[in-house]
RONUMI-913651 format. One record per atom (N, C-alpha, C): residue number from 1; atom name; x, y, z. Coordinates in Angstrom, 3 decimals, always signed. Layout:
<nodes>
<node><num>NUM</num><atomo>CA</atomo><px>X</px><py>Y</py><pz>Z</pz></node>
...
</nodes>
This chain:
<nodes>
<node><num>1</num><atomo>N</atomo><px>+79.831</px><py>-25.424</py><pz>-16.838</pz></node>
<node><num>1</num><atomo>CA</atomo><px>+78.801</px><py>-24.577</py><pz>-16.277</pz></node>
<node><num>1</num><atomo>C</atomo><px>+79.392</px><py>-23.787</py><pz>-15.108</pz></node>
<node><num>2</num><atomo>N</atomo><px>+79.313</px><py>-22.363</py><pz>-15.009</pz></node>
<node><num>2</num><atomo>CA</atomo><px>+79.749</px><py>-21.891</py><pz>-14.340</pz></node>
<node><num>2</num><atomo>C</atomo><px>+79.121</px><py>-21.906</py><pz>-12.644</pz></node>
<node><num>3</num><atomo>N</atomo><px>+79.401</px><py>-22.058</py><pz>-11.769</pz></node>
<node><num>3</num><atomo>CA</atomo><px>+79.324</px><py>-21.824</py><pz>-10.241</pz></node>
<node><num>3</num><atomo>C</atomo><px>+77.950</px><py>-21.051</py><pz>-9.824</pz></node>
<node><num>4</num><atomo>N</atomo><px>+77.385</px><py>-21.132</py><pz>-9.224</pz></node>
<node><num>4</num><atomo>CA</atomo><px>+76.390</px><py>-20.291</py><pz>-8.935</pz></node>
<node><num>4</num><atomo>C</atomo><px>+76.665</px><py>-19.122</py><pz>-8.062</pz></node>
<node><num>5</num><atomo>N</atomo><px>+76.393</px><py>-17.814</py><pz>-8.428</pz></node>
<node><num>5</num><atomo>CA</atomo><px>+76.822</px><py>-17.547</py><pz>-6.944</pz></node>
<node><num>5</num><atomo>C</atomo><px>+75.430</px><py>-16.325</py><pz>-6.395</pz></node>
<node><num>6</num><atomo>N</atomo><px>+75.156</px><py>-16.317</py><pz>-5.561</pz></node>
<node><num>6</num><atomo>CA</atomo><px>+74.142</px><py>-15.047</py><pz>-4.766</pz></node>
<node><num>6</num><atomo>C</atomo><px>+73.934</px><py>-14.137</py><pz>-5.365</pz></node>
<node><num>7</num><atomo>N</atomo><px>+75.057</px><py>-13.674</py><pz>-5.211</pz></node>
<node><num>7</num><atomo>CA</atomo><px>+75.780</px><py>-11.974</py><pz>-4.778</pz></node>
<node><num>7</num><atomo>C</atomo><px>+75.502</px><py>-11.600</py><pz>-6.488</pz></node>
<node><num>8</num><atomo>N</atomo><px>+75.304</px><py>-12.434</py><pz>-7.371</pz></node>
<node><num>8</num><atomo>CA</atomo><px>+74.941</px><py>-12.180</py><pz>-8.740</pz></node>
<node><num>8</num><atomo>C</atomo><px>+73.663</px><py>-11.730</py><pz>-8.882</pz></node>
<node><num>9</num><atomo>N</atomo><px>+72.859</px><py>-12.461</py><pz>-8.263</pz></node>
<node><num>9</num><atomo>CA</atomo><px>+71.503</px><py>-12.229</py><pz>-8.245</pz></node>
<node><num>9</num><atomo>C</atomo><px>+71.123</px><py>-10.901</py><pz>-7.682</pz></node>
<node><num>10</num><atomo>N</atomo><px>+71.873</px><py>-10.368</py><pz>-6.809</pz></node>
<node><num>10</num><atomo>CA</atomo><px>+71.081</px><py>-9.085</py><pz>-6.085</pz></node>
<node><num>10</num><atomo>C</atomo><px>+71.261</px><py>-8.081</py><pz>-6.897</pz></node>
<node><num>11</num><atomo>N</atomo><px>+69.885</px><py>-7.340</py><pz>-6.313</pz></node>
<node><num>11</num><atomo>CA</atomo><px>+70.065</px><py>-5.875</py><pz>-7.301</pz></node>
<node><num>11</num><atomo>C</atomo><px>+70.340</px><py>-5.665</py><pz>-5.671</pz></node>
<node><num>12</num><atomo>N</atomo><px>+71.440</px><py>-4.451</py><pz>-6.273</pz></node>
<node><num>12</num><atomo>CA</atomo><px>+71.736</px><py>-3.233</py><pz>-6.118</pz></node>
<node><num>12</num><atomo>C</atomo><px>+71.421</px><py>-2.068</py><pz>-5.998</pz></node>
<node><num>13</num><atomo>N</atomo><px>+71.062</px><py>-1.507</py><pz>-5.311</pz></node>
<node><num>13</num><atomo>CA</atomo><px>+70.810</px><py>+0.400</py><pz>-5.305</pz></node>
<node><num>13</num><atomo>C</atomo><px>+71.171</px><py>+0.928</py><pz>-4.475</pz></node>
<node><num>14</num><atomo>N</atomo><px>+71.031</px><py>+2.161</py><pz>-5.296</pz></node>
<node><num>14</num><atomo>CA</atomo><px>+72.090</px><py>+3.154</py><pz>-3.993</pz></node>
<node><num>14</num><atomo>C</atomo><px>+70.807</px><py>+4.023</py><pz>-3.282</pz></node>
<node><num>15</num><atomo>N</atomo><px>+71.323</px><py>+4.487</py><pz>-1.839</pz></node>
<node><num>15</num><atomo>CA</atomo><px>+70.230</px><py>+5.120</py><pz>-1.935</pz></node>
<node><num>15</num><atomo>C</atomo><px>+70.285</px><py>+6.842</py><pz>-1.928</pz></node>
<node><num>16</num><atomo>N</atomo><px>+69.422</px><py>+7.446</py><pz>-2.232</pz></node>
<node><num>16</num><atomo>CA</atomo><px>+69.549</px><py>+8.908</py><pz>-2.599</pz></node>
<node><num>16</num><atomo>C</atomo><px>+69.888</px><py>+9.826</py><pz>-1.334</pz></node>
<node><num>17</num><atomo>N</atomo><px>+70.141</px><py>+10.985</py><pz>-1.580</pz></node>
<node><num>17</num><atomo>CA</atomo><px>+70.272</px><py>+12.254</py><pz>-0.239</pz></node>
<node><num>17</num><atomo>C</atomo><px>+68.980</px><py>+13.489</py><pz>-0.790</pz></node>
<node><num>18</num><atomo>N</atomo><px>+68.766</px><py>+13.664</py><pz>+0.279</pz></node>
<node><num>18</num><atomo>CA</atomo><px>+68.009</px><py>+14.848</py><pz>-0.013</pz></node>
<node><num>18</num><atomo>C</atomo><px>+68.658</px><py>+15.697</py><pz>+1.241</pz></node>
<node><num>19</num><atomo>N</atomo><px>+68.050</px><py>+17.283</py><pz>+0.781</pz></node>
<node><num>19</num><atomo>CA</atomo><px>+68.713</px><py>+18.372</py><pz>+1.804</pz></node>
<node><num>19</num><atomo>C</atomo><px>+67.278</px><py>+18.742</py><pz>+2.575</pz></node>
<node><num>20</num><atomo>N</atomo><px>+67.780</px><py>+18.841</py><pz>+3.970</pz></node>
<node><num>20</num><atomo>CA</atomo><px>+66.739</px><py>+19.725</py><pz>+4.713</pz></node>
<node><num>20</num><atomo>C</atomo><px>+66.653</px><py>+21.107</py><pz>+5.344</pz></node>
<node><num>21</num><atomo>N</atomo><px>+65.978</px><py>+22.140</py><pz>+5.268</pz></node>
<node><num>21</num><atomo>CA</atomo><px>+65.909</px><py>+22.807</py><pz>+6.016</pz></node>
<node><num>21</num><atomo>C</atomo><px>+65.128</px><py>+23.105</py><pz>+7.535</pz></node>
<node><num>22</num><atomo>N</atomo><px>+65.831</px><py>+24.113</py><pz>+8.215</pz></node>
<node><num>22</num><atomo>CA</atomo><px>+65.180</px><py>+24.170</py><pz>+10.083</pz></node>
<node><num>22</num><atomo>C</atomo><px>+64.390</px><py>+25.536</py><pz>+10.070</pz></node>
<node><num>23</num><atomo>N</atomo><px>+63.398</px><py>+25.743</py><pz>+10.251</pz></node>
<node><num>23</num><atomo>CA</atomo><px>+62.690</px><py>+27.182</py><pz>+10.126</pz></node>
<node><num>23</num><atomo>C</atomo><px>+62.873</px><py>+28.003</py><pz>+11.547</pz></node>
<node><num>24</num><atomo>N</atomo><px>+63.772</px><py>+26.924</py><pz>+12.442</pz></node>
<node><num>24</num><atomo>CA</atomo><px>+64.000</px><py>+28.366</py><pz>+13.952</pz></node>
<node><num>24</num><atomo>C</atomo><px>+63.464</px><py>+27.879</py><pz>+15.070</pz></node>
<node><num>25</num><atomo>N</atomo><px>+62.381</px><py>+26.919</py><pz>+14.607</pz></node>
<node><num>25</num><atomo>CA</atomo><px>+61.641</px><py>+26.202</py><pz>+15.318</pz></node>
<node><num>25</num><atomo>C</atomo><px>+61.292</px><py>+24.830</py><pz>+15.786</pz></node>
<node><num>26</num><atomo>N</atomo><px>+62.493</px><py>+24.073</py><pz>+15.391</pz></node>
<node><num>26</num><atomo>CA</atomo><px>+62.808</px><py>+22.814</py><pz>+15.095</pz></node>
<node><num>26</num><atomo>C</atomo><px>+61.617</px><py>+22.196</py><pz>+14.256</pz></node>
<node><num>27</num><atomo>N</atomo><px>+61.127</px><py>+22.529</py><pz>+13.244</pz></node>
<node><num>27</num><atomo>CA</atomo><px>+60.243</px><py>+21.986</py><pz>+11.964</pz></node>
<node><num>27</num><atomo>C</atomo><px>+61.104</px><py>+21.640</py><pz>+10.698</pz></node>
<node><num>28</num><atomo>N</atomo><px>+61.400</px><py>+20.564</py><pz>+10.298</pz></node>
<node><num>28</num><atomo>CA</atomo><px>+62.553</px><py>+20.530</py><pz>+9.568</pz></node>
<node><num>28</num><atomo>C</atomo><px>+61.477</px><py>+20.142</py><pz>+8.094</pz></node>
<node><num>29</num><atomo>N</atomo><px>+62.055</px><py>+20.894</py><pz>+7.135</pz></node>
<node><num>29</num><atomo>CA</atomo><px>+61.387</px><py>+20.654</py><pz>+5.452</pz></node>
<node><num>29</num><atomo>C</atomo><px>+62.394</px><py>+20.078</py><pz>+4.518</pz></node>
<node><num>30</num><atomo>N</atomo><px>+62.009</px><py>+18.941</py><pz>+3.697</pz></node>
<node><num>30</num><atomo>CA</atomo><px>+62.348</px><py>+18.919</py><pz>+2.186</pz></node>
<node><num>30</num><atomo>C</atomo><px>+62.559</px><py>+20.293</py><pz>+1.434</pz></node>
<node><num>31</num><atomo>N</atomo><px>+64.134</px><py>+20.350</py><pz>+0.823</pz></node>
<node><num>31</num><atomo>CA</atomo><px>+63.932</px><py>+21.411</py><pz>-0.176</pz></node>
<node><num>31</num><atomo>C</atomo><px>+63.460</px><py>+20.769</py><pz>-1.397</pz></node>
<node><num>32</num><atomo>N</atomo><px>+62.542</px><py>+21.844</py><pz>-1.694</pz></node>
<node><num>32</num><atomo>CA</atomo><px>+62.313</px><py>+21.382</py><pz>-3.216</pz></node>
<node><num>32</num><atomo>C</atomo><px>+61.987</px><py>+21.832</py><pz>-4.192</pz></node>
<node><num>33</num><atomo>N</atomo><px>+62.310</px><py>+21.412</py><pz>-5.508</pz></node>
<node><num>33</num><atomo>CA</atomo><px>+62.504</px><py>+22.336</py><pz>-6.867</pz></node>
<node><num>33</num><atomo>C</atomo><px>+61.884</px><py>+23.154</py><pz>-7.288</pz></node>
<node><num>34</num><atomo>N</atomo><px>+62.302</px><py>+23.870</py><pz>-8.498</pz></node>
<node><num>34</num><atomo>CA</atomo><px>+61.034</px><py>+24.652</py><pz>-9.011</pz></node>
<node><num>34</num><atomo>C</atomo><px>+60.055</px><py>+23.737</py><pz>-9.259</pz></node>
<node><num>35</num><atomo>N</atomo><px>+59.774</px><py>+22.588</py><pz>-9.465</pz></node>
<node><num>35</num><atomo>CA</atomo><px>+58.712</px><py>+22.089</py><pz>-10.130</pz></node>
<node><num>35</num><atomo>C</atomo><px>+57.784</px><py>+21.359</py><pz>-8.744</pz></node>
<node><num>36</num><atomo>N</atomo><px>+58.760</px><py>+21.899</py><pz>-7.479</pz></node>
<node><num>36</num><atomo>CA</atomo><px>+57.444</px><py>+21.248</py><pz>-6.776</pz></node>
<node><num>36</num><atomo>C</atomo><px>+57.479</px><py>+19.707</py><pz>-6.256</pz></node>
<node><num>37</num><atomo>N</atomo><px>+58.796</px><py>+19.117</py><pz>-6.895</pz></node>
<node><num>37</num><atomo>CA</atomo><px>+59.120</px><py>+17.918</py><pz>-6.017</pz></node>
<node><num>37</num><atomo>C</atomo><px>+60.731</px><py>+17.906</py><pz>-5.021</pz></node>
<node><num>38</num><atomo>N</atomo><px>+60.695</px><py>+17.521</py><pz>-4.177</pz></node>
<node><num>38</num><atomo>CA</atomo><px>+61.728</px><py>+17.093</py><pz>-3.674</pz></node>
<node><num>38</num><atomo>C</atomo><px>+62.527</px><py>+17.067</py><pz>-4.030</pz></node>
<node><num>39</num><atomo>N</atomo><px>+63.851</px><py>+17.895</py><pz>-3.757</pz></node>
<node><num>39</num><atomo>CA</atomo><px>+64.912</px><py>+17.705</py><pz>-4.211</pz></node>
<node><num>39</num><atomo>C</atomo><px>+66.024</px><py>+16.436</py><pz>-3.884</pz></node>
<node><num>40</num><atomo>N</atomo><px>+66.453</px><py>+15.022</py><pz>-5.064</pz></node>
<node><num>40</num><atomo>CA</atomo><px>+67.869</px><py>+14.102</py><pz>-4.612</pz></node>
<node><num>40</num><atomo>C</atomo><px>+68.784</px><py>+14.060</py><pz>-5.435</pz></node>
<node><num>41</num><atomo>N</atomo><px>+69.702</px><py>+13.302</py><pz>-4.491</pz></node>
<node><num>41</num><atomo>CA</atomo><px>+71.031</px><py>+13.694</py><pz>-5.062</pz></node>
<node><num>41</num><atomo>C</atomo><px>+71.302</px><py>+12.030</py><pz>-4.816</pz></node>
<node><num>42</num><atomo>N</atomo><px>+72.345</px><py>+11.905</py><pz>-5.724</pz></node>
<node><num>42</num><atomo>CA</atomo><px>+72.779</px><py>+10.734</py><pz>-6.223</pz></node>
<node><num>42</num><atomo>C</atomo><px>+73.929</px><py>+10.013</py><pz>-4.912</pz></node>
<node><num>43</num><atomo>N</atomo><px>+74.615</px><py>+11.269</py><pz>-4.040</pz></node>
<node><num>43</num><atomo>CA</atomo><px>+75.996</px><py>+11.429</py><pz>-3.287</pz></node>
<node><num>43</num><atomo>C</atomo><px>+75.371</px><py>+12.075</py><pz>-2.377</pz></node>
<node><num>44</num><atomo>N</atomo><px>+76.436</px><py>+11.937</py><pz>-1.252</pz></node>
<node><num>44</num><atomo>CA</atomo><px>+76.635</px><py>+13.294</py><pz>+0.006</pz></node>
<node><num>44</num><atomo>C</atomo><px>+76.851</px><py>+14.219</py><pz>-0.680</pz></node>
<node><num>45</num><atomo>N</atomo><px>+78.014</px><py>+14.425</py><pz>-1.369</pz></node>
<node><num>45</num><atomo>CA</atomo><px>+78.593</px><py>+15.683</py><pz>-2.131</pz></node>
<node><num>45</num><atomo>C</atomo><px>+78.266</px><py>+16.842</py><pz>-2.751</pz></node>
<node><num>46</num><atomo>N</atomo><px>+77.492</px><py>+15.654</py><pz>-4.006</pz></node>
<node><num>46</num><atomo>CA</atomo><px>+76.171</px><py>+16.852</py><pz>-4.750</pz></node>
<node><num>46</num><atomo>C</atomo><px>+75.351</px><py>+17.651</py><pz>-4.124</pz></node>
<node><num>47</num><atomo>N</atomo><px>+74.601</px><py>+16.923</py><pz>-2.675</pz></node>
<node><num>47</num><atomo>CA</atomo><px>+73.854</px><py>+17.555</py><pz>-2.326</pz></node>
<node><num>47</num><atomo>C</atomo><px>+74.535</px><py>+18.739</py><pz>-1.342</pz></node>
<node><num>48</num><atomo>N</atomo><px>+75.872</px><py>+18.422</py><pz>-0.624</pz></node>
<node><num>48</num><atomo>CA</atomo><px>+76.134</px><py>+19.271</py><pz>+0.054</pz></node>
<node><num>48</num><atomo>C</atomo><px>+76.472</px><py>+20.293</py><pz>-0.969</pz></node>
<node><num>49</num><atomo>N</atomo><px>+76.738</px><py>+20.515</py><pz>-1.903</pz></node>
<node><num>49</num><atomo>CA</atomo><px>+77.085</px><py>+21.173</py><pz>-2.287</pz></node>
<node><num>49</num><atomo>C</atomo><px>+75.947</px><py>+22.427</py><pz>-3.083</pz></node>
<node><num>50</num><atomo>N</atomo><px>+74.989</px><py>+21.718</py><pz>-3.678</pz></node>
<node><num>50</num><atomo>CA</atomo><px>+73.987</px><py>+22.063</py><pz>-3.683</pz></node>
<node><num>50</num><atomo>C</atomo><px>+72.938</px><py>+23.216</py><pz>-2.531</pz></node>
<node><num>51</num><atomo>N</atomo><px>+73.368</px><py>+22.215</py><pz>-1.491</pz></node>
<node><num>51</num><atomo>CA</atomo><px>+72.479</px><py>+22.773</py><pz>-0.110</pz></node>
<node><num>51</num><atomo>C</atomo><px>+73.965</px><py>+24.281</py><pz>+0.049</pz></node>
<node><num>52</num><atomo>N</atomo><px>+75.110</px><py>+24.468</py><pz>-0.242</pz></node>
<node><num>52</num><atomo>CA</atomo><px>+75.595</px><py>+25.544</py><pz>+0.332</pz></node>
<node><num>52</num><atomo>C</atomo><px>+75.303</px><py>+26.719</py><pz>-0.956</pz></node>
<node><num>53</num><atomo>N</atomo><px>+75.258</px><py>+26.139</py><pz>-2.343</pz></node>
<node><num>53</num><atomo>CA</atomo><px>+74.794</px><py>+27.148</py><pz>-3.170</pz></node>
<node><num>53</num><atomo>C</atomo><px>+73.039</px><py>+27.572</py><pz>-3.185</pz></node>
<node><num>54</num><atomo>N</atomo><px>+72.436</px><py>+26.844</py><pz>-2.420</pz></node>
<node><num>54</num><atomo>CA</atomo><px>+71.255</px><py>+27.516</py><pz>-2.243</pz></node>
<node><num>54</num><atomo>C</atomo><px>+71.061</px><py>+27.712</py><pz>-0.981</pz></node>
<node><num>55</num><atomo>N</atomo><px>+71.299</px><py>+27.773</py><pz>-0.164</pz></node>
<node><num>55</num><atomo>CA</atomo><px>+71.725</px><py>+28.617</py><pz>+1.622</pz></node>
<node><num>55</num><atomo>C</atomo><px>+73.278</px><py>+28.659</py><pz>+2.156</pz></node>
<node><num>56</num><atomo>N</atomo><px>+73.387</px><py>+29.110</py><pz>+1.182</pz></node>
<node><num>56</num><atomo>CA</atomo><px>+75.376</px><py>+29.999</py><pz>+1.525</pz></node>
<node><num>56</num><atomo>C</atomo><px>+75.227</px><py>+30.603</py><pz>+2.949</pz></node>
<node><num>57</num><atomo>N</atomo><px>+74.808</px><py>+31.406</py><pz>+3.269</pz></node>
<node><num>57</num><atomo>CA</atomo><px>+74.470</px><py>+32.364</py><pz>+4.519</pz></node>
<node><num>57</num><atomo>C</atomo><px>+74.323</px><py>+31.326</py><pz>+5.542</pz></node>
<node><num>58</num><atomo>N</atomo><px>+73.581</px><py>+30.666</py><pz>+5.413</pz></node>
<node><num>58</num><atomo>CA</atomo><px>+72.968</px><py>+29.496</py><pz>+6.655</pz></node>
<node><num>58</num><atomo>C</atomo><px>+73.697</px><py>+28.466</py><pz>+6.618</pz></node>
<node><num>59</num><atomo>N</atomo><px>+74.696</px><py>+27.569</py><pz>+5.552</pz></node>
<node><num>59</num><atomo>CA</atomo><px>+75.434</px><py>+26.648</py><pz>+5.819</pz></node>
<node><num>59</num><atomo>C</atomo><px>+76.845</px><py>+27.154</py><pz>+6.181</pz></node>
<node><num>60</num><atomo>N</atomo><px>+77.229</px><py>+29.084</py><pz>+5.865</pz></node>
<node><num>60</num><atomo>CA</atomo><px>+78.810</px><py>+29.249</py><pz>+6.827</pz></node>
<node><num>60</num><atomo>C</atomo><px>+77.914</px><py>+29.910</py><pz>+8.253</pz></node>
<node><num>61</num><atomo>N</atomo><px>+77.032</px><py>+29.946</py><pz>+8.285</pz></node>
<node><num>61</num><atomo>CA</atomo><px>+76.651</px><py>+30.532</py><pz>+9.757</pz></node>
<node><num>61</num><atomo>C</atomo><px>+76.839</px><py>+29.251</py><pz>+10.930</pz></node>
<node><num>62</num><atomo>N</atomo><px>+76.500</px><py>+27.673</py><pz>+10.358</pz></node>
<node><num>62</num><atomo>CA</atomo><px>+76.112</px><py>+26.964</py><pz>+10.948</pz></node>
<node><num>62</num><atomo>C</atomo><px>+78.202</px><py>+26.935</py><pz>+11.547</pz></node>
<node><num>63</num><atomo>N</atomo><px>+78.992</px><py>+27.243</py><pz>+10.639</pz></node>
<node><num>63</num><atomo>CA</atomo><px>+80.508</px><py>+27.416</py><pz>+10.998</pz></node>
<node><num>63</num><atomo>C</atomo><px>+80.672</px><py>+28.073</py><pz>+12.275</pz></node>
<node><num>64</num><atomo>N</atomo><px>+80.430</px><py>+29.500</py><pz>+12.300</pz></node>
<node><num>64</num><atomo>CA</atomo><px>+80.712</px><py>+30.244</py><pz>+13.365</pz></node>
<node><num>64</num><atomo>C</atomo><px>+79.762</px><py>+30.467</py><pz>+14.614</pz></node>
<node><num>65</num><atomo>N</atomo><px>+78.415</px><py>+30.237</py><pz>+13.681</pz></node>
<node><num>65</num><atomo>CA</atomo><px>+77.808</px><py>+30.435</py><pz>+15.386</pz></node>
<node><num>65</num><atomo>C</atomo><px>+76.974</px><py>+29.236</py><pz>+16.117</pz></node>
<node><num>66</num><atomo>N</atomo><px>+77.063</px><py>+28.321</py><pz>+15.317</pz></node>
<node><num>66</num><atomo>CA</atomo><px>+76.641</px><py>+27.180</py><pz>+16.404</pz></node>
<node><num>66</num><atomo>C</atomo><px>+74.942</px><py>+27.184</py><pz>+15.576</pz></node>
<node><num>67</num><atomo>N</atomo><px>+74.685</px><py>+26.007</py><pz>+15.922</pz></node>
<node><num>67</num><atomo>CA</atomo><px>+73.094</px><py>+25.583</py><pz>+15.649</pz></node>
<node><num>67</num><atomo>C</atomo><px>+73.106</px><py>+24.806</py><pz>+14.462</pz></node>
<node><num>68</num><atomo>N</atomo><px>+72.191</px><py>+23.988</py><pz>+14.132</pz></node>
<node><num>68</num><atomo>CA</atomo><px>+72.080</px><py>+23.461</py><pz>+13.184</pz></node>
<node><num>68</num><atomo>C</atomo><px>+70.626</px><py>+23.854</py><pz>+12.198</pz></node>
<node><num>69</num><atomo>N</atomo><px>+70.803</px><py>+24.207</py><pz>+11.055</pz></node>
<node><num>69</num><atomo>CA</atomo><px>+69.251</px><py>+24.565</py><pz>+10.319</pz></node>
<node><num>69</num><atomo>C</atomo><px>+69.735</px><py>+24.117</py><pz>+8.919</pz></node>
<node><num>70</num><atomo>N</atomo><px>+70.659</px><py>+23.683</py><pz>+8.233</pz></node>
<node><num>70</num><atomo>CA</atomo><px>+71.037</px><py>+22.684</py><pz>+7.488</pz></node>
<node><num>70</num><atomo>C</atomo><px>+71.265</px><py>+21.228</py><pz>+7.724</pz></node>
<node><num>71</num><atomo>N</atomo><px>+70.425</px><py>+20.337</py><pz>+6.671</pz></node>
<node><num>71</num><atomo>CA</atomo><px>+71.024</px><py>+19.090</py><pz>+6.821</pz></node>
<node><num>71</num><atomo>C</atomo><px>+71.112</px><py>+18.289</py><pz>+5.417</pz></node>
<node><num>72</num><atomo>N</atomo><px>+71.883</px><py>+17.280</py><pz>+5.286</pz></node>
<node><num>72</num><atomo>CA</atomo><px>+71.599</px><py>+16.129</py><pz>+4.566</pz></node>
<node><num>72</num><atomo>C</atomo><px>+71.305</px><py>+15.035</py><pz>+4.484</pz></node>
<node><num>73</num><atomo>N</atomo><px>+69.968</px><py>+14.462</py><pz>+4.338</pz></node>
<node><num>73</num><atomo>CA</atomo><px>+69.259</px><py>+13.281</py><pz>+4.675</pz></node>
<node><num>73</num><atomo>C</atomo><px>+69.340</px><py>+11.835</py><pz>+3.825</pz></node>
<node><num>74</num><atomo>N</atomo><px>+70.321</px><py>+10.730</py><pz>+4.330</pz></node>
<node><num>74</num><atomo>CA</atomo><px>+69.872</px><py>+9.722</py><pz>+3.368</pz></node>
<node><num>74</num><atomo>C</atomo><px>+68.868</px><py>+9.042</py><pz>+3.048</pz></node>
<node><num>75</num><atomo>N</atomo><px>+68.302</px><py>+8.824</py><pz>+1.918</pz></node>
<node><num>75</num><atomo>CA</atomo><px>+66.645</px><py>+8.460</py><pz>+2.177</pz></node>
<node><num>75</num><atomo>C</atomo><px>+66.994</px><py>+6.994</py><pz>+1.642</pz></node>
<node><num>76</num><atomo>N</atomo><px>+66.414</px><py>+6.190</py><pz>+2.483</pz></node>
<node><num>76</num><atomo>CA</atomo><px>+66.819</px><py>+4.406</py><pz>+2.196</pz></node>
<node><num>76</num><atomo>C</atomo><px>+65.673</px><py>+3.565</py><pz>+1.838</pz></node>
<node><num>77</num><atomo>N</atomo><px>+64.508</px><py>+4.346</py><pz>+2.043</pz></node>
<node><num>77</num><atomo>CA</atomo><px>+63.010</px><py>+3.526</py><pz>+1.551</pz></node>
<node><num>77</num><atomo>C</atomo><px>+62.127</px><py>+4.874</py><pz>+1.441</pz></node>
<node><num>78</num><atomo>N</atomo><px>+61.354</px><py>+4.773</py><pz>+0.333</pz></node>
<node><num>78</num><atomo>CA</atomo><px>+60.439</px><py>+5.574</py><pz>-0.388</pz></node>
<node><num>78</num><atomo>C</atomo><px>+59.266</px><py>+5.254</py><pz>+0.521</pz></node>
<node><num>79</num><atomo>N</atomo><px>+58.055</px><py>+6.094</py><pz>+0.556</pz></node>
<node><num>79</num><atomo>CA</atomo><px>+56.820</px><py>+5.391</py><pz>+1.445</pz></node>
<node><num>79</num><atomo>C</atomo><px>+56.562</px><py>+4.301</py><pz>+1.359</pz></node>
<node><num>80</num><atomo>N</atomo><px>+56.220</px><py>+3.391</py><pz>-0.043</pz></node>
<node><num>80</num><atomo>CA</atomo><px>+55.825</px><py>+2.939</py><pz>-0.898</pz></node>
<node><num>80</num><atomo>C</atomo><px>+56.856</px><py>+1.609</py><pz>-0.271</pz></node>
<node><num>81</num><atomo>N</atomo><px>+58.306</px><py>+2.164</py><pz>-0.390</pz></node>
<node><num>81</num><atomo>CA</atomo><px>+58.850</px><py>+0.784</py><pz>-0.286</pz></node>
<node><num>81</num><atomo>C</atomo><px>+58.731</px><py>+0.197</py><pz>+1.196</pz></node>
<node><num>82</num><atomo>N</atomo><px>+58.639</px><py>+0.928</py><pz>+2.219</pz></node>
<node><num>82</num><atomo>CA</atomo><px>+58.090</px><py>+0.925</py><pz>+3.754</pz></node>
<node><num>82</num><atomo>C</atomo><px>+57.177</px><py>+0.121</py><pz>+4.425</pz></node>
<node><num>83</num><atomo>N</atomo><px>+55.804</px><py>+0.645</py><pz>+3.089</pz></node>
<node><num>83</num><atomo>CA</atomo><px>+54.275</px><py>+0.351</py><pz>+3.447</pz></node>
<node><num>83</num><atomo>C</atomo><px>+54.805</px><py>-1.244</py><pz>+2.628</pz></node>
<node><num>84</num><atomo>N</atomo><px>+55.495</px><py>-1.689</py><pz>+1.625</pz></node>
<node><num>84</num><atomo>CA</atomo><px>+55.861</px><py>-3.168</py><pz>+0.918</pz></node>
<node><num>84</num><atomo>C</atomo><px>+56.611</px><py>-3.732</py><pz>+1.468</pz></node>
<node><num>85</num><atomo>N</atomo><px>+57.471</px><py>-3.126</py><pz>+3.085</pz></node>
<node><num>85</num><atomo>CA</atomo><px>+58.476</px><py>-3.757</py><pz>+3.447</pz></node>
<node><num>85</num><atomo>C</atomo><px>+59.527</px><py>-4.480</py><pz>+2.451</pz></node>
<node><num>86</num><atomo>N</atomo><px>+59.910</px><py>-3.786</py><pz>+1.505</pz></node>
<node><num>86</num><atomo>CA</atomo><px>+61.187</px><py>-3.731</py><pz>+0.837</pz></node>
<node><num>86</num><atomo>C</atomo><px>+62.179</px><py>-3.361</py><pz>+1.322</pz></node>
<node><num>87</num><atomo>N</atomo><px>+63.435</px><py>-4.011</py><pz>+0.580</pz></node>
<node><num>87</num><atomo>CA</atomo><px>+64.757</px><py>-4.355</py><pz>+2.162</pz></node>
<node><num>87</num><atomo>C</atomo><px>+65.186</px><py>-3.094</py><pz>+1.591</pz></node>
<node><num>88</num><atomo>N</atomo><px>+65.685</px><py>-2.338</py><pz>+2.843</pz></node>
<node><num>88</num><atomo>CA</atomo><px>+66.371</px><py>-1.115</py><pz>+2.534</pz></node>
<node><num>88</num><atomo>C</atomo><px>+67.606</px><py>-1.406</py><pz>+1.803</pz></node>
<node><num>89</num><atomo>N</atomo><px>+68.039</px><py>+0.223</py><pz>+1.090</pz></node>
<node><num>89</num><atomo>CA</atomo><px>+69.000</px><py>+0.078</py><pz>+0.141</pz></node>
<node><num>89</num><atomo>C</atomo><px>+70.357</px><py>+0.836</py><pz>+0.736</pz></node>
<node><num>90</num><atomo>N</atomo><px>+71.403</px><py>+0.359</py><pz>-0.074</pz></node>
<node><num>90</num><atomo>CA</atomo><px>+72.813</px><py>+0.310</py><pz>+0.492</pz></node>
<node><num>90</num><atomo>C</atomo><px>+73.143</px><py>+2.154</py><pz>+0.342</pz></node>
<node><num>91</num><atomo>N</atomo><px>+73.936</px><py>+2.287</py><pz>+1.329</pz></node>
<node><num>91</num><atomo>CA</atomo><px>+74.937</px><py>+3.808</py><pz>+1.330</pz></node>
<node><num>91</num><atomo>C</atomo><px>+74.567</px><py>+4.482</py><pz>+0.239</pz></node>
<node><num>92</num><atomo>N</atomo><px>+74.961</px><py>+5.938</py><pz>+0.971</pz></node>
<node><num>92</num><atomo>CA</atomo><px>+75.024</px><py>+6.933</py><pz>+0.426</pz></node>
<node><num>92</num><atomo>C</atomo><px>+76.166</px><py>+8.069</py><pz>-0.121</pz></node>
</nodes>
């Protein structure tokens, strides 16, 4: 019989990125799809990459002139998992 071990038992998840935008006014928004939900990404990567093909202008501006109105947000608990106190989930 094999050993017991923990670390077998746990689930696993990763947790998602979403991108934000700054409207000028420090009000920061979810981008989100045509369909109206929130845009995530699986990685940092995807989404950065994502966030510079849909605000090119505003993610090389944030290069030369200072300010921040791009971001990428790791999201580690859903409302849902918050309001259930479910244990947050691992890196992004």
């Amino acid at each position: 019989m094999a050993p017991h071990r923990p670390e077998a038992n746990k689930l696993v998840m990763t947790a998602l990125c979403k991108i934000e935008t700054e409207d000028g006014h420090g009000l920061w928004s979810d981008v989100r799809g045509p369909d109206g939900t929130v845009m995530t990404f699986e990685n940092d990567e995807d989404a950065r990459a994502k966030l510079a093909e849909l605000f090119p202008v505003m993610v090389q501006m944030e290069k030369y002139a200072g300010g921040k109105r791009t971001r990428v947000v790791r999201v580690f608990r859903t409302d849902e998992e918050w309001k259930d106190h479910s244990p947050p989930i691992e890196g992004c």
